[in-house]
C-alpha positions in Angstrom: 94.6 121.4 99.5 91.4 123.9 98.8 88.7 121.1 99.5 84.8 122.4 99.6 82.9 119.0 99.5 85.0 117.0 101.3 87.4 116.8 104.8 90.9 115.4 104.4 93.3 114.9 107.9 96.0 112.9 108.3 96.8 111.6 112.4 98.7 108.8 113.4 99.9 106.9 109.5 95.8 107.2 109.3 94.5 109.7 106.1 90.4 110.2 106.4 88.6 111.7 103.7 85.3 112.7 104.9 82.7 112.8 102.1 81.4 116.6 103.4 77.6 117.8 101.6 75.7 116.8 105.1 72.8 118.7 103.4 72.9 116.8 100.2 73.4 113.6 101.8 76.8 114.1 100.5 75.4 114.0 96.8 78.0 113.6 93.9 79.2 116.3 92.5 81.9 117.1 89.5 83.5 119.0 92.2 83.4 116.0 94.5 84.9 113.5 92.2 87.9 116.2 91.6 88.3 116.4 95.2 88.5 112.9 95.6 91.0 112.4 92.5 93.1 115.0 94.2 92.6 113.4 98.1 93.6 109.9 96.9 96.9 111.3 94.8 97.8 113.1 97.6 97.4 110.0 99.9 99.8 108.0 97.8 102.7 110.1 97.9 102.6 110.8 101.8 104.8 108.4 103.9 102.8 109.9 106.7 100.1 108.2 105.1 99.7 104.4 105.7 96.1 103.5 105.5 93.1 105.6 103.8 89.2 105.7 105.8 86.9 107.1 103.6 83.2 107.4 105.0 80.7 110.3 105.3 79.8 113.2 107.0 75.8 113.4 108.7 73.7 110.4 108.5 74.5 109.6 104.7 77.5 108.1 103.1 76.5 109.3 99.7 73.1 109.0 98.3 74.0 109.1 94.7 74.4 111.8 92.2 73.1 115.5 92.8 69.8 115.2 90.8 69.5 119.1 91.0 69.8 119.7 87.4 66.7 117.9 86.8 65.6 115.7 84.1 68.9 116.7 82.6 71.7 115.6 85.2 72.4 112.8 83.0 71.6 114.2 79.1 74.1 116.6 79.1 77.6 115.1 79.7 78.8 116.0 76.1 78.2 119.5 77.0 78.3 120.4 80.5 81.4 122.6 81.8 83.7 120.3 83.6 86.9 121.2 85.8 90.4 121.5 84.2 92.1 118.2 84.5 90.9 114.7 84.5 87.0 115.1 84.4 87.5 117.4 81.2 89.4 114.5 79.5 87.9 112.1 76.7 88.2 108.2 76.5 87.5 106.7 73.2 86.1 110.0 72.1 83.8 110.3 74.9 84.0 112.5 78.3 84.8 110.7 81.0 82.7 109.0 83.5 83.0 111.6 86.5 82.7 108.5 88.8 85.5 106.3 87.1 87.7 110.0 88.0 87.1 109.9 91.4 87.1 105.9 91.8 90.5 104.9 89.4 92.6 106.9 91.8 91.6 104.9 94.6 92.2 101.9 92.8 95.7 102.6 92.1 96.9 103.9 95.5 99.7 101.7 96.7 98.3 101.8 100.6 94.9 100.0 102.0 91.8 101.8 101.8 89.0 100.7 104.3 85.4 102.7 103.5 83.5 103.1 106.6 79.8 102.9 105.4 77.9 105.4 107.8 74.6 105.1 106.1 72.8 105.1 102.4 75.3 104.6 99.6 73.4 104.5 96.3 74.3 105.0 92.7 78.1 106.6 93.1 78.1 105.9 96.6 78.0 102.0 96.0 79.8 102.0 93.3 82.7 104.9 94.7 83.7 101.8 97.6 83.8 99.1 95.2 87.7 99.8 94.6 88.7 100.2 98.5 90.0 97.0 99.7 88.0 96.6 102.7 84.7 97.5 103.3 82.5 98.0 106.8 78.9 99.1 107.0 77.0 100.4 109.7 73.6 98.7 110.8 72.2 101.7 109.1 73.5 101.6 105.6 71.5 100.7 103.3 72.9 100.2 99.2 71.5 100.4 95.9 72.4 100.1 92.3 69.9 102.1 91.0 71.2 103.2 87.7 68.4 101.2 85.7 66.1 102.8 87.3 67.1 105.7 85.9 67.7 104.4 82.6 71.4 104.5 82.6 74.2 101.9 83.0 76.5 101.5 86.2 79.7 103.9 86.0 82.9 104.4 88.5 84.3 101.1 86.6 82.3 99.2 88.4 81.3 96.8 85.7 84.6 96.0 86.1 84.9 96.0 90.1 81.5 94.7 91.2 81.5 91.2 89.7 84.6 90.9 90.9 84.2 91.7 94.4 80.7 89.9 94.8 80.1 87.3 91.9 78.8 87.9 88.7 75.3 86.6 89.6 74.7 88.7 92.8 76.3 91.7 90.9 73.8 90.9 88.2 70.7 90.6 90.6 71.6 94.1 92.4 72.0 96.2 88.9 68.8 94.7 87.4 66.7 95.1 89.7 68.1 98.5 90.8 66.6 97.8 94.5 68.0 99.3 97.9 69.2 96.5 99.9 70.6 97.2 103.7 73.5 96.0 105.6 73.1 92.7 106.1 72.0 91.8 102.6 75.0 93.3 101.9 77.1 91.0 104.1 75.8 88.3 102.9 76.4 89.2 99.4 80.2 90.0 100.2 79.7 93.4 99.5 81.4 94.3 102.9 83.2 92.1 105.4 81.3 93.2 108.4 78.5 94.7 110.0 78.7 96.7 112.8 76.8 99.0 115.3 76.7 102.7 113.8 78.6 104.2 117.0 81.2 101.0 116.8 81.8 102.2 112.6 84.9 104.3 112.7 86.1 102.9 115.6 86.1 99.8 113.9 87.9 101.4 110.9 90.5 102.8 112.8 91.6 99.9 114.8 92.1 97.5 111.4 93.8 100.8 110.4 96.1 101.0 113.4 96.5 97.3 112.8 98.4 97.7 109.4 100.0 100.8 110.2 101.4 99.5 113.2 102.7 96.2 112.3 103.3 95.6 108.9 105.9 97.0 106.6 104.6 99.7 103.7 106.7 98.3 101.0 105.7 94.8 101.5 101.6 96.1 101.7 102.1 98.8 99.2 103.5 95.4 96.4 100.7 93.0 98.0 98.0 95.5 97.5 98.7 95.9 93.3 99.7 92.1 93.0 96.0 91.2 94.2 94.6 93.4 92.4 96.3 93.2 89.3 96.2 89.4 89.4 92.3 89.2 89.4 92.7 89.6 85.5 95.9 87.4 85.0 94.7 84.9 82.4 97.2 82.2 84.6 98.5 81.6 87.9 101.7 81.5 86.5 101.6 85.3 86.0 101.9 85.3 89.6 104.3 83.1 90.3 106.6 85.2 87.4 105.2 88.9 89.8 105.9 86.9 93.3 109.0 85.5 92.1 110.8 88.8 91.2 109.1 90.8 94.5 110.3 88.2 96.7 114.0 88.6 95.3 114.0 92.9 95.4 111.7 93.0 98.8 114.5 90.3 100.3 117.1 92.7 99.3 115.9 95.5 101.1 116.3 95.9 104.9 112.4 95.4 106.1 112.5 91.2 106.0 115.4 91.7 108.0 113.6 94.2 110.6 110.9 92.1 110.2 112.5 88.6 111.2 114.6 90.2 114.0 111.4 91.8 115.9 109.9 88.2 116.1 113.1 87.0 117.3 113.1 89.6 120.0 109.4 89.3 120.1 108.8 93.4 119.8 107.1 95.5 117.2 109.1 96.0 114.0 110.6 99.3 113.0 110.3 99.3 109.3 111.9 102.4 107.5 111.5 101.7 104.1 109.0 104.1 102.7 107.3 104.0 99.4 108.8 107.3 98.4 112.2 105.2 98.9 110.8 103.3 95.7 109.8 103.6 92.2 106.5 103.2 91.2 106.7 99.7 90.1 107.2 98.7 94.0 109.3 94.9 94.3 108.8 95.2 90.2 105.1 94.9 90.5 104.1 97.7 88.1 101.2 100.7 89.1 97.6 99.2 89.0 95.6 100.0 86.9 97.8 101.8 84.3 95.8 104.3 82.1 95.3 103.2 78.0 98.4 103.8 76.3 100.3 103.2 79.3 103.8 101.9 79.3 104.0 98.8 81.9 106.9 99.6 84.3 109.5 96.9 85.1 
């Protein structure tokens, strides 16, 4: 891929998209939300690909949208000239939120997607993670969601994502106040799952990524991953039990339970060769997550 604003390498079943504007502070870009649709479609159909890092390049992760235009970065969005594809797109007769193009891809990748929070994340940048599944900050990140101080409303879906990830009345105290809260706020809110040392922050990310790659079959995780997502708007459990049901029957007749249960036996690592290029999209029946409007649901 031709990427400017951002690095993409894939080593070991690990992809890591670097967030790459050091100057900017890696500021948000139209350009970097296309480069990040295009990273995370890429991701999902690499079987080299396991697990996803995303973090930033410098000392920021992403300190929110380039303000460079001025007084008019945000009064213009009817108008401005956008990039072929997604981000020139309409939704209910209105362009589309650059932010929910570069986040929605991320939230319908079929492999785990760990952001390594390097440093400030504010606006986009905190709202860009709130779709990755696991989230570890630095001692030096500091996150804001500063859009009412501004005078504009939260984007990337995240009115969506952020109640869901840290409660409706912490997600309701960081918007409305639009403050810039650091790590350990954050930890405490459940915004991330740990804190960590800012030399121990990739490391970190890259063992829980060796982890999953390592042990745990890509079928199996690639199901799991849009069954907990999609189930956090299931109006019962037994919508569940009906998606379970049928991916415990297709994922049984496949041969990675049977690796699976053999390498305990012999106490080894299992050698899983299913792939998620093997599959359909709707992997063990689970259908893609999210599905665009208008969408047919697979399965």
């Amino acid at each position: 891929m031709n990427l400017t604003e951002l690095r993409y390498a894939v080593a070991d079943g690990v992809a890591t998209v670097t967030l790459h504007r050091p100057d900017r502070l890696n500021a948000f870009t139209l350009t970097m939300a296309d480069e990040l649709a295009r990273v995370a479609a890429a991701a999902d159909a690499d079987d080299a690909v396991r697990v996803v890092v995303v973090t930033g390049s410098g000392r920021a992760f992403c300190a929110g949208a380039d303000l460079a235009g001025g007084p008019d970065t945000f009064g213009d969005r009817r108008t401005r000239v956008r990039p072929p594809g997604p981000l020139s797109e309409e939704i209910a007769g209105f362009p589309r939120d650059a932010g929910g193009v570069a986040s929605l891809p991320f939230a319908a990748l079929r492999k785990p997607v760990i952001a390594a929070v390097n440093g400030p994340a504010v606006g986009i940048g905190a709202t860009m993670i709130l779709p990755m599944d696991v989230r570890i900050a630095a001692e030096s990140a500091r996150f804001g969601y500063v859009f009412g101080r501004v005078g504009i409303v939260p984007e990337a879906a995240s009115s969506w994502f952020l109640p869901r990830v840290v409660g409706i009345s912490q997600a309701m105290e960081w918007v409305a106040t639009g403050r810039v809260f650091d790590a350990a706020e954050a930890l405490r809110g459940r915004l991330v799952s740990r804190v960590v040392p800012d030399d121990e922050l990739l490391p970190t990310a890259y063992a829980l990524a060796r982890e999953i790659a390592d042990n745990t079959s890509a079928v199996a995780v690639g199901a799991a991953r849009q069954l907990l997502w999609s189930m956090l708007g299931a109006p019962s459990p037994w919508d569940a039990h009906r998606a379970e049901s049928r991916a415990l029957v297709e994922l049984g007749e496949g041969p990675d339970p049977a690796e699976g249960v053999a390498a305990f036996l012999e106490k080894r690592r299992p050698r899983f060769a299913h792939r998620l290029g093997d599959v359909a999209d709707d992997v063990a029946g689970v259908p893609r997550w999210p599905l665009p409007p208008g969408s047919v649901t697979a399965g």
